[in-house]
VEXNUBA-345974 format. One record per residue (C-alpha): residue in one letter; x, y, z. Coordinates in Angstrom, 3 decimals. Layout:
BEGIN
aa->a&u->X&v->Y&w->Z .
...
END
This chain:
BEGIN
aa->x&u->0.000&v->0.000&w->0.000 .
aa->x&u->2.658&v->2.436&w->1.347 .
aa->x&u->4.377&v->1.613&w->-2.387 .
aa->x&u->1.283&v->2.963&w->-3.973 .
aa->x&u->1.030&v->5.574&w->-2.208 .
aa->x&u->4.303&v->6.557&w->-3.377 .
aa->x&u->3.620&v->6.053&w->-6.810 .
aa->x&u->0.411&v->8.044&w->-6.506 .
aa->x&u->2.290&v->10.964&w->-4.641 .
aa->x&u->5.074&v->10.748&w->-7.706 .
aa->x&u->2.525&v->11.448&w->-10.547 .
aa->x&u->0.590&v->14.023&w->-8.959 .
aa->x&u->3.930&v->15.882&w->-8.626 .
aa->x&u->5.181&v->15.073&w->-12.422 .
aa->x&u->1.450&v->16.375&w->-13.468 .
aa->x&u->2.238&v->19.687&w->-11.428 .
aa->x&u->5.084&v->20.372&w->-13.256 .
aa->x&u->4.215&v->19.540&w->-16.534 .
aa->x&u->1.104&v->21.994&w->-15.820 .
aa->x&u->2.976&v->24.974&w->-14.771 .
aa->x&u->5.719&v->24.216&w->-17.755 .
aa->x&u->3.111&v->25.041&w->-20.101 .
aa->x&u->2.462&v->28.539&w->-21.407 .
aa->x&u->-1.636&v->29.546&w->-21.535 .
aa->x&u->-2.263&v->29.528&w->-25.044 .
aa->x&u->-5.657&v->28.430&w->-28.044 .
aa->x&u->-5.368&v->26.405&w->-30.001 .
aa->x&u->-4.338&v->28.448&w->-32.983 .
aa->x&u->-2.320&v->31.184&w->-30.758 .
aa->x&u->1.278&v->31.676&w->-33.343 .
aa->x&u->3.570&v->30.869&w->-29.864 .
aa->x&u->7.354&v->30.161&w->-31.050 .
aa->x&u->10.046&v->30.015&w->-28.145 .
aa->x&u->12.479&v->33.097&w->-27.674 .
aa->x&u->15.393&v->32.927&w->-25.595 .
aa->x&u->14.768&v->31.101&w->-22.437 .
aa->x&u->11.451&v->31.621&w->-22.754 .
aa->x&u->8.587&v->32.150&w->-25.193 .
aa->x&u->6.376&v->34.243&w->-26.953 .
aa->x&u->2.847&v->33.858&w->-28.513 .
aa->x&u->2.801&v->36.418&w->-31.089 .
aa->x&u->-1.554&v->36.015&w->-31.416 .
aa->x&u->-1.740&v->37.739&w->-27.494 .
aa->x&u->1.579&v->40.174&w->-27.882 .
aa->x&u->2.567&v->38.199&w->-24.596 .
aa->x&u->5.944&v->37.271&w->-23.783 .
aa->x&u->7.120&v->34.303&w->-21.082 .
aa->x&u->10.079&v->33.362&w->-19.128 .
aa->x&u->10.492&v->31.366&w->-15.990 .
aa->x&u->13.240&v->31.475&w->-13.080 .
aa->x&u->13.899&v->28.842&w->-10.356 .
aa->x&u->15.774&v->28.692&w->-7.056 .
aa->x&u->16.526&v->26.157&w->-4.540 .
aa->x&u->15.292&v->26.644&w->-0.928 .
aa->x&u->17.674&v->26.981&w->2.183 .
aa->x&u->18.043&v->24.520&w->4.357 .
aa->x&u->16.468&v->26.052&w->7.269 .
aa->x&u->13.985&v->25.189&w->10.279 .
aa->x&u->11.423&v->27.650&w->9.217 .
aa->x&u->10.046&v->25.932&w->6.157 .
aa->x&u->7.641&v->28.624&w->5.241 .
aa->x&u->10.408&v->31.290&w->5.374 .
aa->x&u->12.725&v->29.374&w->3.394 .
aa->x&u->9.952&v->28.826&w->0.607 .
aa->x&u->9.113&v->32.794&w->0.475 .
aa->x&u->12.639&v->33.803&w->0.012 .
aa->x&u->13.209&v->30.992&w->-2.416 .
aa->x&u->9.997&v->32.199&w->-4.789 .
aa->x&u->11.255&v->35.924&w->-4.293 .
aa->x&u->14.898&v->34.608&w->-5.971 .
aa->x&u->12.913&v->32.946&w->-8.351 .
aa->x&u->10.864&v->35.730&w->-9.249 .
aa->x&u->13.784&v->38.063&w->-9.725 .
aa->x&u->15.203&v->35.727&w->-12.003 .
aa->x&u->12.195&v->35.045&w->-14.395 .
aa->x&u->12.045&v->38.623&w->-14.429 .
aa->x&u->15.734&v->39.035&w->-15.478 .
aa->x&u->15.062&v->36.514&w->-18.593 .
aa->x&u->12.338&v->38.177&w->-19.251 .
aa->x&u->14.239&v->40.957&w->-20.258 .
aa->x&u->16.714&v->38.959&w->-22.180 .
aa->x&u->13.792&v->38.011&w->-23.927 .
aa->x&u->11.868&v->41.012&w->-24.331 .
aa->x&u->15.563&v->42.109&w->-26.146 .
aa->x&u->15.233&v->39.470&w->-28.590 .
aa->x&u->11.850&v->40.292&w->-30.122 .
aa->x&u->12.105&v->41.627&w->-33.939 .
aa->x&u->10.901&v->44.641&w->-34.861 .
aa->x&u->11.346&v->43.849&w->-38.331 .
aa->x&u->12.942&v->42.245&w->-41.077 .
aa->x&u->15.936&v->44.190&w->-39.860 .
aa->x&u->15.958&v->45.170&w->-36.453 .
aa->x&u->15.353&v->43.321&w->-32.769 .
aa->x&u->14.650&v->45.490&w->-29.830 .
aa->x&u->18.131&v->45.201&w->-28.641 .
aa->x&u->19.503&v->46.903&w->-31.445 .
aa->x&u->17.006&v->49.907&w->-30.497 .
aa->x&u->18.405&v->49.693&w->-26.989 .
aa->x&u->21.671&v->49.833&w->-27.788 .
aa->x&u->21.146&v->52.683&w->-30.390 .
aa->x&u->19.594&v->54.370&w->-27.524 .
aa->x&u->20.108&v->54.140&w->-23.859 .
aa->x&u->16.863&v->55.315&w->-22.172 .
aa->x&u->15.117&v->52.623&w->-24.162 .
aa->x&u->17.408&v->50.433&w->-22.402 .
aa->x&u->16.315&v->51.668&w->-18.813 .
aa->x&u->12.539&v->51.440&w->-19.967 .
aa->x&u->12.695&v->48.019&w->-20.654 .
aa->x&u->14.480&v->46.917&w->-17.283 .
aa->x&u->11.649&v->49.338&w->-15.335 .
aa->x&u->8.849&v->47.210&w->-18.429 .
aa->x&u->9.898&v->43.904&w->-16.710 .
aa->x&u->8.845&v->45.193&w->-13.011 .
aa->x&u->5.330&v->45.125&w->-14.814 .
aa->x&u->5.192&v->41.659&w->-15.407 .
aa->x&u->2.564&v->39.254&w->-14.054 .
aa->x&u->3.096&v->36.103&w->-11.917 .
aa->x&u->0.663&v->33.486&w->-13.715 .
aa->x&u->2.018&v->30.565&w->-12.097 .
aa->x&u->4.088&v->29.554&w->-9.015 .
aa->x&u->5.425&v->25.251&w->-8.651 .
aa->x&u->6.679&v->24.123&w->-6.307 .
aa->x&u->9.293&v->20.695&w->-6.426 .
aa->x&u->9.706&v->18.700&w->-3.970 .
aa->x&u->11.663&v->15.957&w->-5.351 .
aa->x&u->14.233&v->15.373&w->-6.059 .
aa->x&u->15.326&v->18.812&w->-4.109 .
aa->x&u->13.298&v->21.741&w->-2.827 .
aa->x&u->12.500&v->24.068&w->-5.247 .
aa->x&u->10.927&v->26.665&w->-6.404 .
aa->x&u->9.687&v->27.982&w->-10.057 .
aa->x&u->7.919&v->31.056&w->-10.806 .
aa->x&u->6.377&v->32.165&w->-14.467 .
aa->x&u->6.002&v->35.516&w->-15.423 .
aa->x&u->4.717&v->37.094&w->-18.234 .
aa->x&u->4.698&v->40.862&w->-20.163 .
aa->x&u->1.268&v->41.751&w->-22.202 .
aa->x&u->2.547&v->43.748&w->-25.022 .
aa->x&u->-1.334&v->44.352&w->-25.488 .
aa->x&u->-1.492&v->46.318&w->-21.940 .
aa->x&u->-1.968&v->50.106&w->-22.236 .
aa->x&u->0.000&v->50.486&w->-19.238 .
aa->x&u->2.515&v->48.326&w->-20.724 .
aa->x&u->2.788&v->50.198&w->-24.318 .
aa->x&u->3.059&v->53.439&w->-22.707 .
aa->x&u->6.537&v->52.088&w->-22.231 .
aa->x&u->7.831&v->50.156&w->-24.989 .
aa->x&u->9.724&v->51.915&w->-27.666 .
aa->x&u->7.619&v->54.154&w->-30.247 .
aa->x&u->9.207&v->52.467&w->-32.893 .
aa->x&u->7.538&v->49.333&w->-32.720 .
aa->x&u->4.165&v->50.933&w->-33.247 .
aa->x&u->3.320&v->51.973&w->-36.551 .
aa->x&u->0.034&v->52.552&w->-38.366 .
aa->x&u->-0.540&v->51.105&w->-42.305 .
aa->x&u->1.271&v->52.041&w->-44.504 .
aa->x&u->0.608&v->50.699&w->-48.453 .
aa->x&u->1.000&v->51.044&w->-52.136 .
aa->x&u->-2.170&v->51.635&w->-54.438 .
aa->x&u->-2.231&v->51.109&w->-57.586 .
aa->x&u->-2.840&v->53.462&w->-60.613 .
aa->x&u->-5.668&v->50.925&w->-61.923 .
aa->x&u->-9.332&v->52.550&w->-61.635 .
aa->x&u->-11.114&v->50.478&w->-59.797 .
aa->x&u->-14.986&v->49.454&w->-60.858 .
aa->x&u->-17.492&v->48.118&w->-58.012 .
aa->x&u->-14.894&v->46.011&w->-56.444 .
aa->x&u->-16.218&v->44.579&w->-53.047 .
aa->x&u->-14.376&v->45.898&w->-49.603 .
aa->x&u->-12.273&v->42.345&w->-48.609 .
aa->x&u->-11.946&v->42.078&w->-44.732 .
aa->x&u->-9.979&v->40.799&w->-43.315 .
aa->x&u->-6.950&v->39.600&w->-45.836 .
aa->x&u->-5.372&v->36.273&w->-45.386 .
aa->x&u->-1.555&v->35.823&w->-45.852 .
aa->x&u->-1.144&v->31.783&w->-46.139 .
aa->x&u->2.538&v->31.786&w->-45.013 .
aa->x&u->2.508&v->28.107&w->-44.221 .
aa->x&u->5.536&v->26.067&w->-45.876 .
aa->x&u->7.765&v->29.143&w->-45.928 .
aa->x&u->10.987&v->29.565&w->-43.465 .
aa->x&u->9.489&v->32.649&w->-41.880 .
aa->x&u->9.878&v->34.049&w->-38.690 .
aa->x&u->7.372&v->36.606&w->-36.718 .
aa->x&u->8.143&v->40.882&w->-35.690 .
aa->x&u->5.954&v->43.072&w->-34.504 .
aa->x&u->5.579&v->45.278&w->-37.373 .
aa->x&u->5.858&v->42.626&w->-40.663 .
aa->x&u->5.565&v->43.660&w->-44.687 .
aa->x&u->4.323&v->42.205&w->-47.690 .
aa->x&u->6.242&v->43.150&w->-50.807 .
aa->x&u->6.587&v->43.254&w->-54.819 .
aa->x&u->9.207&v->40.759&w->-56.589 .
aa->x&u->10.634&v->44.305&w->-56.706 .
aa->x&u->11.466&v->44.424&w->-53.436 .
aa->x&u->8.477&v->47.695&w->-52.886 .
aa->x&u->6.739&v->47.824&w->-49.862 .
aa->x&u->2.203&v->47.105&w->-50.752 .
aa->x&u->1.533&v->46.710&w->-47.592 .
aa->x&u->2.980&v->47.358&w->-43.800 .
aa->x&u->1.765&v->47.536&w->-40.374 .
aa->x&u->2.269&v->46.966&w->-36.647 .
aa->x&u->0.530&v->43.976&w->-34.650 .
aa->x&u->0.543&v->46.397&w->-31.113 .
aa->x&u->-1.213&v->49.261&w->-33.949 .
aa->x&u->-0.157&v->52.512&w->-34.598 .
aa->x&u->0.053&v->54.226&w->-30.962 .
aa->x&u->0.563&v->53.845&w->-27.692 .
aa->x&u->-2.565&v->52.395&w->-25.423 .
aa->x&u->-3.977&v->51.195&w->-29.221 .
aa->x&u->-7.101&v->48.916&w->-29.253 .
aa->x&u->-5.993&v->46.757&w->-31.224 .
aa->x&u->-2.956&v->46.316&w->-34.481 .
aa->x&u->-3.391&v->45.642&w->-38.182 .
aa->x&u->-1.494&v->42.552&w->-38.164 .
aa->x&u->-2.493&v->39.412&w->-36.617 .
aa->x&u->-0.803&v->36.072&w->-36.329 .
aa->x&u->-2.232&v->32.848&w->-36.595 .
aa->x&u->-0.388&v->29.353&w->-36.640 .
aa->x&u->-1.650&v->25.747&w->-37.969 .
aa->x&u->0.579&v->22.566&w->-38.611 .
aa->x&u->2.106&v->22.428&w->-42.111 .
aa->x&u->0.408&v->19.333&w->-42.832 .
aa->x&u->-3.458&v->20.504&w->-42.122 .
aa->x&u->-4.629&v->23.165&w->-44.920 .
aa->x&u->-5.146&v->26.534&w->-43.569 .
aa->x&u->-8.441&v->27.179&w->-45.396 .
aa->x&u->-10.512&v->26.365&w->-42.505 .
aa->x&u->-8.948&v->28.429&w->-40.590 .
aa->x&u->-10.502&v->31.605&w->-42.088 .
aa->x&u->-13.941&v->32.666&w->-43.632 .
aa->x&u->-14.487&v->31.406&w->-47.322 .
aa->x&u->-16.396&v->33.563&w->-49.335 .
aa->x&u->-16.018&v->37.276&w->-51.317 .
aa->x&u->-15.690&v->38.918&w->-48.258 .
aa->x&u->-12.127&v->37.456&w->-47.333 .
aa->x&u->-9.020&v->37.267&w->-49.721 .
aa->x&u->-6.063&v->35.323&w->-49.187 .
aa->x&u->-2.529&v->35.733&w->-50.452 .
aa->x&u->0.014&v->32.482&w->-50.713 .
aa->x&u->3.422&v->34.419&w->-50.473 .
aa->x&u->6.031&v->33.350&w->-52.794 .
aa->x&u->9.333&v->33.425&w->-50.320 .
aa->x&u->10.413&v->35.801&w->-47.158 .
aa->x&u->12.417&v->38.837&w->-47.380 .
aa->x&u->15.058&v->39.999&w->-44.903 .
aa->x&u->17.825&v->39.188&w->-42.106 .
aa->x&u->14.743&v->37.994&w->-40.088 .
aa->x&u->13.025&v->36.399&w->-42.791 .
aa->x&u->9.331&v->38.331&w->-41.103 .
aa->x&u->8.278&v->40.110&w->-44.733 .
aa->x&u->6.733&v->38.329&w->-47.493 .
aa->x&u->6.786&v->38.444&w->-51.358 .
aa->x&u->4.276&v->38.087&w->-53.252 .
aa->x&u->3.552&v->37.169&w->-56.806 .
aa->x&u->3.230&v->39.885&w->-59.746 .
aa->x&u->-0.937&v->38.639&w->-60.098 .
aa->x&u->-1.128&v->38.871&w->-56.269 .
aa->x&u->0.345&v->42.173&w->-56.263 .
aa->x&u->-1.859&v->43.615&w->-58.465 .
aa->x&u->-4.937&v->42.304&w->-57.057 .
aa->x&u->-3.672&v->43.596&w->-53.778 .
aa->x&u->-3.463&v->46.667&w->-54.539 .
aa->x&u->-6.731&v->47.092&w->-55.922 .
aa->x&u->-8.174&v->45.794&w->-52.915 .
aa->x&u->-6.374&v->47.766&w->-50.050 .
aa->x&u->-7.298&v->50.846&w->-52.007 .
aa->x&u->-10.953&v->49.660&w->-50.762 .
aa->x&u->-10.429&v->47.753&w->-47.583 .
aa->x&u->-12.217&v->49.252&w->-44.645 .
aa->x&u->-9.060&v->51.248&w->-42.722 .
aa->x&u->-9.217&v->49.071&w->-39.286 .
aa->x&u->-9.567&v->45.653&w->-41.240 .
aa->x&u->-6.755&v->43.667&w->-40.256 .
aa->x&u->-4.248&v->41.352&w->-41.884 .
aa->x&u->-3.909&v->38.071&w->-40.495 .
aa->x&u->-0.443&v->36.192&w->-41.272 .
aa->x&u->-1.134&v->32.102&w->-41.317 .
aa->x&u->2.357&v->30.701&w->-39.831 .
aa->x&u->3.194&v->27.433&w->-39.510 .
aa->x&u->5.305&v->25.035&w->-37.560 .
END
């Protein structure tokens, strides 16, 4: 009995673990790890986790609090490293706007101290210790207030000359990006075989304390097909990029017919209809 007991006790703890190792996330949330942590790009929230071992000391209770404190300060610390990490686009991360500019730097270490606990575990075996999760809500007004203004950035596009004759208002527009080496930033772009910018936009919108962005991420395996994953019909158009476009592979280029179409129908589309990128594993 006392073995099954044990047994019992082990799986209950394994099952705690594996629950609080496990970022909050639907189904189709875009989440891809960054850093030490991770990052679901459908919320704008980023995660990290810390641990630390408790003291051995007669006051178990005491020894636990200042162990999840440690821990805390440490999730918080790779939080930052992570926060750094995140592209802004194609070209740059926000550590390269940090180091181009030092108060951005002291924003984001005073950004982490607004991080939520979502989860504390603790382990018992095989040593005492504790882990804490925190996470950042790029979505938070609060929160945007102090993030760099350069990751916010309202649409941007290229019409074309083309007269356009009863064309029906698309909402939202579909990029299929599924198959293609890409990686997620906060403000992405399609493109032109030409290399010109038809369409750009940020996923945290154009301002600080924004409702909502342009861009939205979605994510479904490579080997399901994305169509049910979006509204069929003329009122939704979806693009199937040809490749990716720079250091950080987060624009997309698009075929000459695509293009064209494109432009024909952002010179229509309703101003807060959003774009929602398809990624996939």
């Amino acid at each position: 009995m006392k073995y099954l007991l044990a047994i019992l006790t082990l799986l209950g703890l394994v099952a705690v673990a594996w629950a609080g190792a496990k970022e909050p996330g639907e189904k189709n949330d875009y989440v891809r790890h960054i850093g030490t942590g991770s990052m679901n790009w459908t919320e704008g929230r980023v995660y990290s986790a810390g641990s630390s071992r408790m003291q051995a000391m007669e006051d178990r209770t005491k020894a636990a609090r200042m162990a999840e404190r440690d821990a805390l300060l440490k999730s918080r610390e790779k939080l930052l490293e992570n926060l750094r990490q995140i592209c802004v686009d194609s070209s740059t991360t926000i550590e390269d706007l940090s180091r181009q500019n030092p108060e951005i730097s002291r924003q984001l270490q005073t950004l982490v101290h607004h991080s939520q606990v979502w989860d504390t575990v603790y382990y018992h075996h095989p040593r005492d210790e504790v882990e804490v999760h925190v996470f950042l809500d790029l979505m938070d007004r609060d929160v945007q207030r102090m993030l760099p203004e350069r990751v916010f950035a309202s649409p941007e596009w290229r019409k074309s000359g083309r007269v356009i004759a009863e064309l029906r208002a698309y909402c939202p527009v579909y990029v299929d990006a599924t198959g293609l080496e890409a990686g997620p930033a906060l403000i992405p772009a399609l493109l032109d075989r030409d290399g010109n910018i038809l369409y750009r936009a940020s996923v945290l919108g154009e301002e600080a304390g924004a409702d909502r962005g342009y861009v939205r991420y979605m994510h479904v395996d490579n080997d399901r097909d994305p169509a049910g994953l979006h509204e069929s019909g003329p009122d939704s158009f979806r693009i199937k990029p040809e490749g990716t476009y720079g250091r950080h592979d987060s624009d997309f280029v698009i075929s000459w017919k695509d293009s064209l179409e494109f432009q024909e129908i952002i010179a229509v589309m309703p101003e807060e209809c959003p774009v929602v990128i398809i990624m996939g594993d």
